[in-house]
FILOBA-40180 format. One line per field, with one value per residue: x, y, z of N, C-alpha, C in turn; residue number from 1. Coordinates in Angstrom, 1 decimal, always signed. Each point is the difference from the previous one (the first is absolute). Last residue first. Layout:
N
neast	c(X ...) .
nnorth	c(Y ...) .
nup	c(Z ...) .
caeast	c(X ...) .
canorth	c(Y ...) .
caup	c(Z ...) .
ceast	c(X ...) .
cnorth	c(Y ...) .
cup	c(Z ...) .
num	c(NUM ...) .
// end
This chain:
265
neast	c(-38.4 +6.0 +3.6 +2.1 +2.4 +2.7 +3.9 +3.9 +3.9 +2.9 +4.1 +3.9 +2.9 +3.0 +3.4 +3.4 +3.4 +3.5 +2.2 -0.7 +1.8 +3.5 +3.5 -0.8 -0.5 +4.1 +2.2 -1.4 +2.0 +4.4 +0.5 -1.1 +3.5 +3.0 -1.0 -0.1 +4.2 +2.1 -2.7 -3.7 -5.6 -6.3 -5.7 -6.1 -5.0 -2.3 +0.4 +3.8 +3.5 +4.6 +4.6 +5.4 +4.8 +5.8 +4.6 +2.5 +0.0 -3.8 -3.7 -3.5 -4.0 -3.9 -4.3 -4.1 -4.1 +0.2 +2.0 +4.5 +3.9 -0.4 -4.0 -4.8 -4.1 -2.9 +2.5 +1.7 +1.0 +1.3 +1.9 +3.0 -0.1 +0.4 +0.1 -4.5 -3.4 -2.4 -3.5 -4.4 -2.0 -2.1 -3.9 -3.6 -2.3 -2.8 -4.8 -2.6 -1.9 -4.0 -3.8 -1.8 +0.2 +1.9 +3.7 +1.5 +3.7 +2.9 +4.2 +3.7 +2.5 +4.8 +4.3 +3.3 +4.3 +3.3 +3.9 +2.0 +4.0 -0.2 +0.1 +1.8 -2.9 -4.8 -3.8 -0.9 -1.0 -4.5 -3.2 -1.3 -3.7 -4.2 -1.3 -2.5 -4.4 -2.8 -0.4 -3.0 -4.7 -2.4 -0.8 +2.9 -0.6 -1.8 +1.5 +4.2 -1.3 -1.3 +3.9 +4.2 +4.8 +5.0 +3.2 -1.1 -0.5 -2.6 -1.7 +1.1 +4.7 +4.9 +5.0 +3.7 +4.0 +3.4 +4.3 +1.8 -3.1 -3.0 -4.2 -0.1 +1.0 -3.5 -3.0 +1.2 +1.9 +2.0 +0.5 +3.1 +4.9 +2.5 +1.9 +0.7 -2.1 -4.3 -0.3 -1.1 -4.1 -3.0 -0.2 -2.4 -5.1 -1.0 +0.1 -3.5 -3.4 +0.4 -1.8 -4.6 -3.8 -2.3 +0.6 +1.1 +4.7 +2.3 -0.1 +3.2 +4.6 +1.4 +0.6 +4.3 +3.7 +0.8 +2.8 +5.0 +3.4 +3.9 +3.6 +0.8 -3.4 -2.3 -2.1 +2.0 +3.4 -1.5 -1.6 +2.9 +1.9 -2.6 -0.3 -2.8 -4.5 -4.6 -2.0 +3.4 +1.5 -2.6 +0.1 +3.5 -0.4 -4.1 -5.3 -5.1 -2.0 +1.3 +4.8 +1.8 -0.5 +3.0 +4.3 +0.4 +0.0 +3.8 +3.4 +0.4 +2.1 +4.5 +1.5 +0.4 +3.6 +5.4 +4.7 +4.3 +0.7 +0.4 +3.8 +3.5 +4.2) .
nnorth	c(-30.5 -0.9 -1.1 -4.6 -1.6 +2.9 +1.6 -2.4 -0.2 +3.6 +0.1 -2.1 +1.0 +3.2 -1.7 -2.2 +2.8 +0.9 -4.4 -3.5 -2.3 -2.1 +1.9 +4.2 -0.2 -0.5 +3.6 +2.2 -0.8 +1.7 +4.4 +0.1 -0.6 +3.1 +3.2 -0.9 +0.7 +4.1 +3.9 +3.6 +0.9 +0.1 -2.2 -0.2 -1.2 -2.7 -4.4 +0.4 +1.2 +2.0 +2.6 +2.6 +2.8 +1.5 +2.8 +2.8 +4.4 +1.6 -3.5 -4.6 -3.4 -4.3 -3.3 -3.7 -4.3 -5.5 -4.1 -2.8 -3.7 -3.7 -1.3 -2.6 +0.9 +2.6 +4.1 +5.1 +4.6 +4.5 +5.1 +4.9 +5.8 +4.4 +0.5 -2.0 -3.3 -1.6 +2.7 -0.8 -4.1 +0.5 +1.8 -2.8 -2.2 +2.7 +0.5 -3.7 -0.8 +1.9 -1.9 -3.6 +0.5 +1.5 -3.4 -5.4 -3.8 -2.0 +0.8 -0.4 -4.2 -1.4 +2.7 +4.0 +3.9 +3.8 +4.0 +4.4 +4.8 +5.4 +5.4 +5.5 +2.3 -1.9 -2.1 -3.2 +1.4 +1.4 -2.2 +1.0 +2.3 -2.4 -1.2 +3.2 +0.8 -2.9 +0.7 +3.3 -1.6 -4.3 -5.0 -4.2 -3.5 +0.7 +3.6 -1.4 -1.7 +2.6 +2.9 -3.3 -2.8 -1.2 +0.4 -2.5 -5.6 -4.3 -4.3 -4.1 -0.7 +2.5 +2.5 +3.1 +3.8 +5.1 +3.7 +4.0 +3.6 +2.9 -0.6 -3.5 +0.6 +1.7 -2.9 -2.5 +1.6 -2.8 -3.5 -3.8 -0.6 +4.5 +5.0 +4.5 +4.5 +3.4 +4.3 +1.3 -0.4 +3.3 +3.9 +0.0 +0.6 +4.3 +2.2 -1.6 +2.7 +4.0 +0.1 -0.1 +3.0 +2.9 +1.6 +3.7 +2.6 +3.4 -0.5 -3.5 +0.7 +2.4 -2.3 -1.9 +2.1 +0.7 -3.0 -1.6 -2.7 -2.9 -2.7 -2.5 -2.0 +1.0 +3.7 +4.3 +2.7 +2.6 +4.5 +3.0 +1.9 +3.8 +4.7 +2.5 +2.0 -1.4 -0.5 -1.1 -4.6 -3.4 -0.3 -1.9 -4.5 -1.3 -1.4 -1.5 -2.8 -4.0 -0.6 +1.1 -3.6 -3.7 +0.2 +0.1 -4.2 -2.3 +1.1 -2.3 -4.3 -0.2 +0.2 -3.4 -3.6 +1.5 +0.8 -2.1 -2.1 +3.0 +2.2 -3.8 -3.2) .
nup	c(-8.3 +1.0 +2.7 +0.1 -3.7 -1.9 +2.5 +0.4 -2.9 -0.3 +3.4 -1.1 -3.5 +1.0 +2.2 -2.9 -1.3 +3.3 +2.7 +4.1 +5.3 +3.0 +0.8 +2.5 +4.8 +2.1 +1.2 +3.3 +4.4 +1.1 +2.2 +4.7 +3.1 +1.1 +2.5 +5.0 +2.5 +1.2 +2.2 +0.1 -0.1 +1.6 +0.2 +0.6 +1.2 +3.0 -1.5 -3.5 -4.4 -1.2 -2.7 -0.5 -1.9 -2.1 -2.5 -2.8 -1.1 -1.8 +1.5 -0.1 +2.0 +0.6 +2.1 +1.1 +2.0 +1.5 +1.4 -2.9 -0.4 -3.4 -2.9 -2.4 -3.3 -4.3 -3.1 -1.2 -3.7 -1.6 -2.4 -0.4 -1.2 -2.6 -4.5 -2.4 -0.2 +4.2 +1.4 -1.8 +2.4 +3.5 +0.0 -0.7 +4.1 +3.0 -1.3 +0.7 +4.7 +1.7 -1.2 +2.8 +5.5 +4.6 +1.1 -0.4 -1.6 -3.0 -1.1 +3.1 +0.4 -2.0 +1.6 -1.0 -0.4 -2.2 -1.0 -2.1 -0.1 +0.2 -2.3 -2.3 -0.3 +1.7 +1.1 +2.8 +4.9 +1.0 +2.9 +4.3 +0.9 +0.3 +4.3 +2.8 -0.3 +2.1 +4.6 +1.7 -0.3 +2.1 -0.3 -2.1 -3.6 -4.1 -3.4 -3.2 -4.7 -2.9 -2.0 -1.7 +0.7 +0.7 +3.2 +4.1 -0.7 -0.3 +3.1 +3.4 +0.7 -1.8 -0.5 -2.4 -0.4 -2.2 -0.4 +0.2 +4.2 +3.0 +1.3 +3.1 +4.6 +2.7 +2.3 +3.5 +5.2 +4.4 +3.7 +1.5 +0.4 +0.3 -1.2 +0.2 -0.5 +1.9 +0.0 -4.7 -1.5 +1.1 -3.0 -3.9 +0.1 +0.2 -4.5 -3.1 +0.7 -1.8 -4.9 -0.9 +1.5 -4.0 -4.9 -3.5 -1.7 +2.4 +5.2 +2.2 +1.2 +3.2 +4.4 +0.3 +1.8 +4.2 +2.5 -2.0 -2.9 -2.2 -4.3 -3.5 -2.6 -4.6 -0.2 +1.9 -2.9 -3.3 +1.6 -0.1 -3.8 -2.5 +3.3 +3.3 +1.3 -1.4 -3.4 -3.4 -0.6 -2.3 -5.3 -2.0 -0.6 -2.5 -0.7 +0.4 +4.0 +1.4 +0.6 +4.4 +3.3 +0.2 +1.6 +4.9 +1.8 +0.1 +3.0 +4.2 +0.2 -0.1 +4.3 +2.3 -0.9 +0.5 -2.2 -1.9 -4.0 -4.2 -0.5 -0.9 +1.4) .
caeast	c(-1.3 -0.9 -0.4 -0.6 -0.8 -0.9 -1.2 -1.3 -1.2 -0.7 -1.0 -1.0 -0.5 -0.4 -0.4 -1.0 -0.7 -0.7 +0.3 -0.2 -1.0 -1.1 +0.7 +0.6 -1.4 -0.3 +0.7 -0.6 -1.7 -0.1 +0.9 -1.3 -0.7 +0.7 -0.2 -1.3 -0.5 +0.5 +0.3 +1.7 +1.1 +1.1 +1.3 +1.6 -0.2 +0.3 -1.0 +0.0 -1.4 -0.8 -1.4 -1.0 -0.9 -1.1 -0.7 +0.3 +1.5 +0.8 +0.2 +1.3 +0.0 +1.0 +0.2 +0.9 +1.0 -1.3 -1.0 -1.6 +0.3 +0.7 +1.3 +0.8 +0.6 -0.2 -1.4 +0.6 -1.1 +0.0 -0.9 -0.3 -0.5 -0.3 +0.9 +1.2 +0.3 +1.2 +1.3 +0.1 +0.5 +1.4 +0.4 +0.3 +0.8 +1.4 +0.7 +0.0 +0.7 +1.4 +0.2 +0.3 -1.1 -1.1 +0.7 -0.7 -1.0 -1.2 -0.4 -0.6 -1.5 -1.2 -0.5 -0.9 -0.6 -1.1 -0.4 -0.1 -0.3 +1.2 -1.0 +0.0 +1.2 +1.3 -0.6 +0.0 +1.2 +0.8 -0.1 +0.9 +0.8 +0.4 +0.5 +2.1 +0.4 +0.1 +0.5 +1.6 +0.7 +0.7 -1.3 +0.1 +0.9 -0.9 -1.0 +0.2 +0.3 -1.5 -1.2 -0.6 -2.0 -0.7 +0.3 -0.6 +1.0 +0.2 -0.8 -1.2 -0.7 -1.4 -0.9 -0.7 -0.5 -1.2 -0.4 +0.3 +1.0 +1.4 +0.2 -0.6 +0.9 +1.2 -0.8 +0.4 -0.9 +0.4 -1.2 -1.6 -0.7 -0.5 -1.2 +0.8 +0.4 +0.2 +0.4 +1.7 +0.7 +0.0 +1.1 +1.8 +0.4 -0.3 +0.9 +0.7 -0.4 -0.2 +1.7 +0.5 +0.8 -0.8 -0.1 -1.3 -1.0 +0.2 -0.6 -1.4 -0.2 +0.3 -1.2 -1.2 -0.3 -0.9 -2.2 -0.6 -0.5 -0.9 -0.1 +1.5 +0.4 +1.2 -1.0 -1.3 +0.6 +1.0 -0.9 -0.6 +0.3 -0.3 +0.2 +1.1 +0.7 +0.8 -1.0 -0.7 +0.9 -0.1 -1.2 +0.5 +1.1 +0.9 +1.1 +0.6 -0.4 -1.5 -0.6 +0.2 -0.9 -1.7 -0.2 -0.1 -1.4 -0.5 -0.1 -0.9 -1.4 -0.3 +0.4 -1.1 -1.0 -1.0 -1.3 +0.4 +0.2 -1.8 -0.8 -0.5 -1.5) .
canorth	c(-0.5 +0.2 +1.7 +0.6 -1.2 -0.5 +1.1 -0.1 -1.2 +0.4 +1.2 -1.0 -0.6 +0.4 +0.6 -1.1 -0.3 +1.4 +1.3 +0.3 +0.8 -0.3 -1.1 +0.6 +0.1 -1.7 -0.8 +0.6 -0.3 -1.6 +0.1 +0.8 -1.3 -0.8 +0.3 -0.4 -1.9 -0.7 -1.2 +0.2 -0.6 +0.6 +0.7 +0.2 +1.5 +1.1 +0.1 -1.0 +0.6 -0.7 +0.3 -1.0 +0.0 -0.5 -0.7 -1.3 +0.1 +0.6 +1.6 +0.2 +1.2 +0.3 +1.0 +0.5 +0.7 +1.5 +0.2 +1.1 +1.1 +0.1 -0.1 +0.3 -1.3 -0.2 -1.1 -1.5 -0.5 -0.8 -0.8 -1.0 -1.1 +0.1 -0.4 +1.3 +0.4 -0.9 +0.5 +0.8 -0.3 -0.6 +1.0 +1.0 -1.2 -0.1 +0.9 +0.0 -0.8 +0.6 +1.1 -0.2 -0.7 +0.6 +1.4 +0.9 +0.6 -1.3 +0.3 +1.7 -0.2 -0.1 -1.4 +0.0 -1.4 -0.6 -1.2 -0.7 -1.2 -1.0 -1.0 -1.5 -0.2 +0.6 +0.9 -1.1 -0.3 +0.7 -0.9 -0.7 +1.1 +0.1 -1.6 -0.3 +1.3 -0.4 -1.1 +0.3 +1.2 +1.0 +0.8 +1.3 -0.9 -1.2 +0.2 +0.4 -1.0 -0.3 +0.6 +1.1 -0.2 -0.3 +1.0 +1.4 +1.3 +1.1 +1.3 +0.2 -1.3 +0.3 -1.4 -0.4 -1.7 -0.8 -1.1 -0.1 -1.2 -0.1 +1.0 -0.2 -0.5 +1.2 +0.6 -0.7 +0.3 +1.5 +1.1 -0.3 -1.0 -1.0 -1.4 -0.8 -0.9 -1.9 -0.2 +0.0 -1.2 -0.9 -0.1 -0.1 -1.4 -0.3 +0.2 -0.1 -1.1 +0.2 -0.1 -1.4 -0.1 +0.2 -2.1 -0.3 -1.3 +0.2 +1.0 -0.1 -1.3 +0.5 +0.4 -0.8 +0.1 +1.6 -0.2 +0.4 +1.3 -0.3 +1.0 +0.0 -0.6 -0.8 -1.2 -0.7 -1.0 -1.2 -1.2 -0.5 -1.0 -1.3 -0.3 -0.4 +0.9 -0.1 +0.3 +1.3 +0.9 +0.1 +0.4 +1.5 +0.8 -0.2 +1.4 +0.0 +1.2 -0.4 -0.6 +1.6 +1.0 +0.0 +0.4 +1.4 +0.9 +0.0 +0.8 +1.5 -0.2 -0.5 +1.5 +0.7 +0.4 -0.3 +1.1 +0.9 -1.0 -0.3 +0.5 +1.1 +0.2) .
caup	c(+0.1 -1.2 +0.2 +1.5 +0.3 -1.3 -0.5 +1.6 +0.0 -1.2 +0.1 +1.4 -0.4 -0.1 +1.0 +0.2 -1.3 -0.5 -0.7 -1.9 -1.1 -0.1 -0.7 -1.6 -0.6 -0.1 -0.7 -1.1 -0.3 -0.4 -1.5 -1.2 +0.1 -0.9 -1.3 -0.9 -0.7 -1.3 +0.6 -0.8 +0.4 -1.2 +0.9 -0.6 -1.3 +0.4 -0.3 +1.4 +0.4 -0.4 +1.2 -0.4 +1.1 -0.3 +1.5 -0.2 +0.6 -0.7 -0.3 +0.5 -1.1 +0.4 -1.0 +0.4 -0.8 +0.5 +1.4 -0.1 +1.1 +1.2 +0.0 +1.0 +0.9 +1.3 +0.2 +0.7 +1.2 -0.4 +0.9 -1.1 +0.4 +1.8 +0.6 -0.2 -1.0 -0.7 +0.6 -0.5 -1.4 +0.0 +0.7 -1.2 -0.7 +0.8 -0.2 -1.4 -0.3 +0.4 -0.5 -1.4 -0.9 -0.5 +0.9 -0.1 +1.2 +0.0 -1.5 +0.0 +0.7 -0.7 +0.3 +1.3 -0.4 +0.9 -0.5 +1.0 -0.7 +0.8 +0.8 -0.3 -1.3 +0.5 -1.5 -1.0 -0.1 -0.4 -0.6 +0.2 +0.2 -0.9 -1.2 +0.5 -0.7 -1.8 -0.5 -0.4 -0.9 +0.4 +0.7 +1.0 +1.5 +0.8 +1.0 +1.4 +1.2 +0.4 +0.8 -0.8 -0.4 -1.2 -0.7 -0.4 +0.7 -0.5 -1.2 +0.1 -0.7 +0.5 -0.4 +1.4 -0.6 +1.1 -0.7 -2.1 -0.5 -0.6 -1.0 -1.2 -0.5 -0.5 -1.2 -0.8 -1.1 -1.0 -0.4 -0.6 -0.6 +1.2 -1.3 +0.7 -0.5 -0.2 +0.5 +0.6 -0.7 +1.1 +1.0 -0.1 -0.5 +1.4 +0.5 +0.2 +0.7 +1.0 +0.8 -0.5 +0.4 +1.6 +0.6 +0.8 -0.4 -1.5 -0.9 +0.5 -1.4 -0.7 -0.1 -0.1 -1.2 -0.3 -0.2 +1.4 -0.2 +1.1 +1.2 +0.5 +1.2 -0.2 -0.9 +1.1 +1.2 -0.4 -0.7 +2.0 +0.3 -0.4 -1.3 +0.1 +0.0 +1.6 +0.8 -0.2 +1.3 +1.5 +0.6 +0.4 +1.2 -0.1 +0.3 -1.3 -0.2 -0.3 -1.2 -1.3 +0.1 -0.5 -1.1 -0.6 +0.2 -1.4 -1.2 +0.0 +0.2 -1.5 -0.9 +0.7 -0.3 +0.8 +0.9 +1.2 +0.9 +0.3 +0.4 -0.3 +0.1) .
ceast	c(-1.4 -1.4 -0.9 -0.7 -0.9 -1.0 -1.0 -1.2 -0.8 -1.4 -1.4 -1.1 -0.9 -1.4 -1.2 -1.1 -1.0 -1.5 -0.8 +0.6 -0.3 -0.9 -1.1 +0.2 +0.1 -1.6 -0.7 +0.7 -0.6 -1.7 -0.3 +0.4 -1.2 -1.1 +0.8 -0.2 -1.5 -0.3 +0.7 +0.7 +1.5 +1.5 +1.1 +1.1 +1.8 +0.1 -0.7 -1.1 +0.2 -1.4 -0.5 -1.6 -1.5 -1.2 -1.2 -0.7 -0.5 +1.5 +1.1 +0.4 +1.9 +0.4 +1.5 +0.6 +0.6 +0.6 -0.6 -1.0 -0.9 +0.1 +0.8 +1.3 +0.8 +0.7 -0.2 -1.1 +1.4 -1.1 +0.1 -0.6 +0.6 +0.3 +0.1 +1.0 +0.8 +0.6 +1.2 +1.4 +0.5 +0.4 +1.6 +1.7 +0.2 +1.2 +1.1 +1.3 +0.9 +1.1 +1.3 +0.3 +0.6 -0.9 -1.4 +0.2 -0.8 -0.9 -1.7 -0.9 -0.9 -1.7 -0.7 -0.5 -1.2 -0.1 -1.0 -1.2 -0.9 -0.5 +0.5 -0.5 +0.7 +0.8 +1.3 +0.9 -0.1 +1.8 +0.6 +0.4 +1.6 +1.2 +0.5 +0.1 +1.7 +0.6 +0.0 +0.9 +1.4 +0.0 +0.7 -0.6 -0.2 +1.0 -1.0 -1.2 +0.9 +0.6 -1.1 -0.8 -0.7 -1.4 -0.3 +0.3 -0.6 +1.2 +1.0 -0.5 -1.6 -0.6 -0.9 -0.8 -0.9 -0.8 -1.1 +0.0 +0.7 +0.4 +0.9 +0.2 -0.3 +1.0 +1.1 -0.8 +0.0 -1.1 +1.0 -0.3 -1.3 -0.3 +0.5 +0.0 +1.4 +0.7 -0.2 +0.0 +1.6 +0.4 -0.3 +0.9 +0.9 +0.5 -0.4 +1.6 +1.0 +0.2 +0.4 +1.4 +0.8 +1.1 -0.4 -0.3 -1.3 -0.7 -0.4 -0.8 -1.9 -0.3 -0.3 -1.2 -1.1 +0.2 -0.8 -1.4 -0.6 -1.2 -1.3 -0.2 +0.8 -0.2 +0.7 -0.6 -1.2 +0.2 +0.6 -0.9 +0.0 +1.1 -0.6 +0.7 +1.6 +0.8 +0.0 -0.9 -0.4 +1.1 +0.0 -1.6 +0.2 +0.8 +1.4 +1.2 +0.3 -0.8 -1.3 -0.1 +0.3 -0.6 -1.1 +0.3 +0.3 -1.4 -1.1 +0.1 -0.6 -1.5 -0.4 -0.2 -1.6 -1.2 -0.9 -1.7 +0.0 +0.7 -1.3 -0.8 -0.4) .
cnorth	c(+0.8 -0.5 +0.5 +0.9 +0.7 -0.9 -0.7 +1.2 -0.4 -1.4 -0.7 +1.3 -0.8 -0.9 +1.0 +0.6 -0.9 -0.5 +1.0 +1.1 +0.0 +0.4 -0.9 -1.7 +0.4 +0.6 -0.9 -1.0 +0.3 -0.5 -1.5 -0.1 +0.1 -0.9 -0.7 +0.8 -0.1 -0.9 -0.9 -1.4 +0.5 -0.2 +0.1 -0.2 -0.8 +1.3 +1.1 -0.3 -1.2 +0.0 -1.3 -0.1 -0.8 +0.0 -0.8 -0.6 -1.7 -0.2 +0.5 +1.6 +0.1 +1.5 +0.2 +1.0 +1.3 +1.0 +0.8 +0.0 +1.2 +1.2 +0.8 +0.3 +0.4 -1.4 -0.8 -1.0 -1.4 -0.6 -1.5 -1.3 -1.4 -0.9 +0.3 -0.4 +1.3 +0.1 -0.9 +0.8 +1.4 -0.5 -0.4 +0.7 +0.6 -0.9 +0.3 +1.2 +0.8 -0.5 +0.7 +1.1 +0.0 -0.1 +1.3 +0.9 +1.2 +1.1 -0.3 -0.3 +1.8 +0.1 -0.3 -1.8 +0.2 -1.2 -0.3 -1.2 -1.0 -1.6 -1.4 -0.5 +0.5 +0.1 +0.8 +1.0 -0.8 +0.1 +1.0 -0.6 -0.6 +1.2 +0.9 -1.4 -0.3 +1.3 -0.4 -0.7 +0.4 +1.1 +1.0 +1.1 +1.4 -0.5 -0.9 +1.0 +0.6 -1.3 -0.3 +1.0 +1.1 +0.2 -0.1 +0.9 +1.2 +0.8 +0.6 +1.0 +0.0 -1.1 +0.5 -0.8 -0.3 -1.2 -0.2 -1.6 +0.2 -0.7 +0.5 +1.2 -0.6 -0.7 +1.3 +0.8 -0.7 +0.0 +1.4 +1.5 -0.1 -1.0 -1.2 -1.2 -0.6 -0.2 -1.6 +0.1 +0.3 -1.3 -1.0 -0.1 -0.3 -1.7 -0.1 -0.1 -0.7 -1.4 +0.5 +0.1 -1.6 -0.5 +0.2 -1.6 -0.4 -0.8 +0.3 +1.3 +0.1 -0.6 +1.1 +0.5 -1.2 -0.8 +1.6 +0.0 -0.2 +1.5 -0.1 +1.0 +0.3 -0.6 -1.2 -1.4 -0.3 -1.2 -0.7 -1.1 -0.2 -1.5 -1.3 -0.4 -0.7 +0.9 +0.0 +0.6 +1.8 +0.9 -0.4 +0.4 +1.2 +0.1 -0.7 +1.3 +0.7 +1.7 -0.3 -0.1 +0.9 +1.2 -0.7 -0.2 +1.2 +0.0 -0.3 +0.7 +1.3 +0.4 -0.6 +1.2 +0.8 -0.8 -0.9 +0.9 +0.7 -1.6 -0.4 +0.7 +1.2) .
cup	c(-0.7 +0.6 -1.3 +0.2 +1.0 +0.7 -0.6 -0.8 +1.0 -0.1 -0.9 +0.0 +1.3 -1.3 -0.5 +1.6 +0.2 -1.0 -0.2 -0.5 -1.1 -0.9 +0.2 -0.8 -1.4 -0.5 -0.6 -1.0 -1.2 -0.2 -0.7 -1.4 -1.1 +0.0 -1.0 -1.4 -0.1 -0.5 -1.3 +0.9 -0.7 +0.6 -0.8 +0.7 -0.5 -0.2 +0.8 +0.4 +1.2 +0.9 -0.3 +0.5 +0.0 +1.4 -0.8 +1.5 -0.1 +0.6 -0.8 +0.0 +0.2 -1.1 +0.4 -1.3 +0.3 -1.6 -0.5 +1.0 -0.7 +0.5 +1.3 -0.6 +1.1 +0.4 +1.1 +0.1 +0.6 +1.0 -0.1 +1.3 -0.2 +0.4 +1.4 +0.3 -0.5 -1.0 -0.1 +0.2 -0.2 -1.1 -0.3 -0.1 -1.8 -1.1 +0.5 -0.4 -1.6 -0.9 +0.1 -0.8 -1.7 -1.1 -0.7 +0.9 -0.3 +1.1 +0.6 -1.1 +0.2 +0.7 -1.1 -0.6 +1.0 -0.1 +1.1 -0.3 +0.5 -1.0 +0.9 +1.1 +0.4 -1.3 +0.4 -1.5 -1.4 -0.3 -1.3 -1.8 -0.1 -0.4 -1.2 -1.0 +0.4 -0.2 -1.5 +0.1 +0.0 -1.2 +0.6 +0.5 +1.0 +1.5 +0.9 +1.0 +0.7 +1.2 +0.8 +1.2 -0.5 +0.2 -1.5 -0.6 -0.2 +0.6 -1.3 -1.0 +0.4 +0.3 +0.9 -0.8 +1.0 -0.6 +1.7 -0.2 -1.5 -0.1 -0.3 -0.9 -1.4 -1.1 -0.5 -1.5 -1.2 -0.7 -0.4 +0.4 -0.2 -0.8 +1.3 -0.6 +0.5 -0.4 +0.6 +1.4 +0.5 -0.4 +1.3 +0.9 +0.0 +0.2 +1.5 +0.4 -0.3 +1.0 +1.4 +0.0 -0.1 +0.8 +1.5 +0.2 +0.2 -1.0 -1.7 -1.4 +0.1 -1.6 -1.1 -0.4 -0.5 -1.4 -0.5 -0.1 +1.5 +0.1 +0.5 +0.9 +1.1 +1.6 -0.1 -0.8 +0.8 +0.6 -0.2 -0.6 +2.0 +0.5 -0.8 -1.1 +0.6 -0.4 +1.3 +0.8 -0.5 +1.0 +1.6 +0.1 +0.2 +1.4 -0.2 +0.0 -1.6 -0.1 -0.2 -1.2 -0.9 +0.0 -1.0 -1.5 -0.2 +0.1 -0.8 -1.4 +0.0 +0.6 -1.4 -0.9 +0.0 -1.1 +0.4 +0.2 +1.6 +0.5 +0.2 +0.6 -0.6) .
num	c(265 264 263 262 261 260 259 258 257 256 255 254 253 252 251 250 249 248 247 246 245 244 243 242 241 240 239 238 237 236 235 234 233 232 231 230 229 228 227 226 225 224 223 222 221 220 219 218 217 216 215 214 213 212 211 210 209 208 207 206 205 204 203 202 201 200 199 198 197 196 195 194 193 192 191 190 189 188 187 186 185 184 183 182 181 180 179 178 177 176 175 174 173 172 171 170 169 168 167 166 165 164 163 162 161 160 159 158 157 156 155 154 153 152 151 150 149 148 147 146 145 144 143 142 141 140 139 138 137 136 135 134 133 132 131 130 129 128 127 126 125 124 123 122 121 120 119 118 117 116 115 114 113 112 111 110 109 108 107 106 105 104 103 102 101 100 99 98 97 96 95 94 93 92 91 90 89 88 87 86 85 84 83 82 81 80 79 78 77 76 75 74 73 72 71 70 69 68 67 66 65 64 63 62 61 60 59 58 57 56 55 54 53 52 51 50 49 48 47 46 45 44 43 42 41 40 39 38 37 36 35 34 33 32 31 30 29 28 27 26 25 24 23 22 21 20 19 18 17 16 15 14 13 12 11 10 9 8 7 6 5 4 3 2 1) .
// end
C-alpha cells in the first residue's frame, strides 16, 4: 500500500481547504510558512494530509490567510470526524467523504447533480445563501489536480423538469454540455423507460485506501452506507444504468436538442 493510500481521507479534506485558502490568498507555500513562522515542507505535509496540525496552528493558518474562522472550523470538523471513525453502517459524513474521493458516480433522477448546477439553478432549489455558497463550494473537487474521476448519469426527464424557468433551464443544460466536454466529467443521460432494481437516485464515492461509501436519496433527506452488500448491490445498479444509457456523445447531442426544442424561447 502506498503512502498517500494509508492518510486519512479526513486529513486529504482539511489539507486541501488550507490549500484552497492560501491559493485564493495568492500565496505560495514558502510565503505562508513565512507568516507562521514554520518550515515550507510543514505546509507541505498539512496540505498533503500527512500530518495532523494543532488547533493554535490552525488558528494561525486562519489569521495569516484572513480567512476569518474557516480552518479553524474546518479542523473542529476533523477532529470530531476522527473521533467518529468507526464509519457505522449509516450516517458517515458523506459530503466529507466526496471531496476526497478519486472516483465518484452518481445517478440522478429528479434534478441536476449538484455537482453540475450552476448558481442560478441550485439558488432556486435551495433559497439559502449559505447553502448555494457550500454547493458551490462543493463543486471545486472538479478544479482539483489531480481531480477524482467522475461519471454522472442523470434521467432524461432532469432535461424536461423546470427548475426556475427557461432561461435557468437554457443555461444549466449549456452548463452540462460545456463540462461534458472536459476531462472532468464524463455525463450520460438514461432515457426514459424502466429499468431494473433503480428506486431512487444515489451517489457512490470511492476513497483513496479503495473503501467505497454509498448514499442514497430518501424521502427523509438521506442515508449513507459502507455495508458490503449494499455497495455491491449500488455497484451493480450503476452498472446496468451505464449499459443502458447514451453515450458521451450522443448525450451531449439529447442536451443540445431539448435546449433547442424546450428551453429556446
Amino acid at each position: 500500500m502506498s503512502p498517500q493510500n494509508k492518510i486519512k481521507p479526513e486529513f486529504l479534506s482539511f489539507g486541501a481547504e488550507v490549500k484552497r485558502l492560501r491559493a485564493a490568498a495568492g500565496l505560495r507555500q514558502q510565503d505562508l510558512a513565512s507568516l507562521v513562522n514554520v518550515t515550507r515542507s510543514y505546509i507541505t505535509q498539512v496540505e498533503s494530509g500527512r500530518t495532523r496540525c494543532r488547533r493554535d496552528f490552525a488558528l494561525r493558518l486562519d489569521r495569516a490567510l484572513k480567512s476569518g474562522t474557516a480552518i479553524a472550523e474546518a479542523w473542529d470538523d476533523l477532529l470530531e470526524s476522527i473521533k467518529t471513525e468507526r464509519y457505522p453502517t449509516f450516517f458517515v459524513n458523506f459530503t466529507k467523504v466526496e471531496q476526497s474521493a478519486i472516483v465518484f458516480r452518481a445517478y440522478d433522477e429528479r434534478l441536476v447533480h449538484g455537482l453540475l448546477q450552476t448558481e442560478a439553478y441550485a439558488r432556486v432549489l435551495l433559497k439559502n445563501e449559505d447553502k448555494v455558497k457550500s454547493r458551490m463550494r462543493r463543486q471545486e473537487i472538479l478544479d482539483r489536480d489531480p481531480g477524482p474521476l467522475v461519471s454522472i448519469i442523470l434521467d432524461e426527464t432532469v432535461l424536461y423538469r423546470e427548475v426556475g424557468g427557461p432561461q435557468v433551464m437554457r443555461e444549466q443544460l449549456e452548463h452540462l454540455i460545456e463540462l461534458s466536454r472536459t476531462e472532468k466529467v464524463q455525463l450520460q443521460i438514461a432515457p426514459i423507460q424502466y429499468v431494473r432494481n433503480v428506486h431512487g437516485s444515489f451517489a457512490i464515492a470511492t476513497r483513496s485506501d479503495h473503501r467505497q461509501v454509498a448514499y442514497a436519496v430518501m424521502a427523509w433527506g438521506g442515508e449513507t452506507t459502507t455495508n458490503e452488500d449494499d455497495i455491491a448491490a449500488v455497484n451493480g445498479t450503476f452498472l446496468v444504468l451505464q449499459s443502458e444509457a447514451l453515450n458521451v456523445r450522443d448525450t451531449r447531442s439529447l442536451i443540445r436538442k431539448v435546449i433547442e426544442e424546450k428551453w429556446t424561447r
